[in-house]
N, C-alpha and C positions, 0 to 999 in steps of 0.2 A: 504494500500500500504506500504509496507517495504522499507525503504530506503536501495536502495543497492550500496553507497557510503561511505567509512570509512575511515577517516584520521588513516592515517601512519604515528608516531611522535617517534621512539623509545629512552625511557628515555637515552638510552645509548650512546645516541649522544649529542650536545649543540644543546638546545631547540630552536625555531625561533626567529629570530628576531624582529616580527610585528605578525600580524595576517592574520599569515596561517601556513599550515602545509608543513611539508614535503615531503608529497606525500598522495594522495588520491586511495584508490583502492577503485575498480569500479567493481562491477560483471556484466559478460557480457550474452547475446547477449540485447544491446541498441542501440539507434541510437547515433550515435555521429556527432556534428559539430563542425567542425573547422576554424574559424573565422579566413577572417584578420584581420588586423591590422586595428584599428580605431582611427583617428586623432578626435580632436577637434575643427572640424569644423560643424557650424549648418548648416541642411538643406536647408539654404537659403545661402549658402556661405562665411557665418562671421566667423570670426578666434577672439576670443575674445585675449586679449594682456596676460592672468595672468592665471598660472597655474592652479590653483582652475577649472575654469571655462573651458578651455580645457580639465581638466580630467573629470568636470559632464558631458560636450558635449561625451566623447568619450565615457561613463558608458553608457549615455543616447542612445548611438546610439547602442552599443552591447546590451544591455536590447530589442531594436528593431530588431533586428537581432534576437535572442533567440525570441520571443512573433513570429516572424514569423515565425520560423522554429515548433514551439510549445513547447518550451522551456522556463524556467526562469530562474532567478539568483541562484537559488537552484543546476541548472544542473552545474555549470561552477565548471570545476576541474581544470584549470592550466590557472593562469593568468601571461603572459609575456608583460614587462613594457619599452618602451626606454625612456630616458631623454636625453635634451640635458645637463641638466645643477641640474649640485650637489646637489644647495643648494634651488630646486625646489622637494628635497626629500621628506620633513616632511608633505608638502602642499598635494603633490601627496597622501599621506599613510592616510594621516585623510580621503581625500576623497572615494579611495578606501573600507579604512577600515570601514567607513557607508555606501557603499554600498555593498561590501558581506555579504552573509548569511551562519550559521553554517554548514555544516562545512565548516571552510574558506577553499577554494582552495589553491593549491599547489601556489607559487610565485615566478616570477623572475624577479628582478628587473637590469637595465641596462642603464650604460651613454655609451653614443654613440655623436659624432661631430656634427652632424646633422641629421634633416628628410629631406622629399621629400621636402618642403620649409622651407624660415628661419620663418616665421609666427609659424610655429609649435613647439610645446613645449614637446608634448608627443607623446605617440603611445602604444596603448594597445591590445595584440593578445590574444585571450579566444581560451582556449578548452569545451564544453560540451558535458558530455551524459546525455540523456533522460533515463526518465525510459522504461523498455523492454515492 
């Protein structure tokens, strides 16, 4: 199987900030899904208090979204990120950053005032395509 996914980084711009690219092109015809937005809350309704742990919650529940669609972390091309709060930046990026896989998807990261409740801390929307 060929991977038909390729990071778009051109030297000619400033390089990324963390780990991802700037754009991933994608040969088509795939199937594509496009995810909403996944908070950090478990299956059983817990909202844990501390970044870290809302962002594996949120990894953990688009990981199940993708294995159901028949998808893995390999497919995810564009991940978009809300925070509410600044200085939950670096906790957010480590987490993330162990769980993508090469090549890292496109990123965007975003502080925003709030979510749908004050419990929340993050919000993470996935694009993926599968292979054709």
């Amino acid at each position: 199987m060929t991977d038909r996914r390729r990071a778009v980084t051109p030297a000619s711009i400033k390089a990324p900030f963390g780990r991802y690219n700037h754009g991933i092109l994608v040969a088509t015809p795939a199937p594509t899904l496009h995810l909403s937005g996944q908070l950090g809350i478990a299956a059983d309704g817990t909202i844990p208090d501390d970044i870290e742990s809302q962002t594996e919650i949120a990894f953990a529940n688009i990981e199940a979204i993708l294995a159901e669609a028949g998808l893995a972390r390999r497919h995810v091309i564009k991940l978009t990120t809300y925070l509410i709060e600044p200085e939950d930046r670096l906790a957010y990026m480590a987490v993330r950053d162990a769980w993508v896989v090469d090549p890292a998807p496109a990123s965007t990261l975003i502080f925003i005032k709030a979510l749908a409740m004050p419990a929340f801390r993050v919000e993470i929307e996935a694009l993926a395509v599968g292979d054709p």
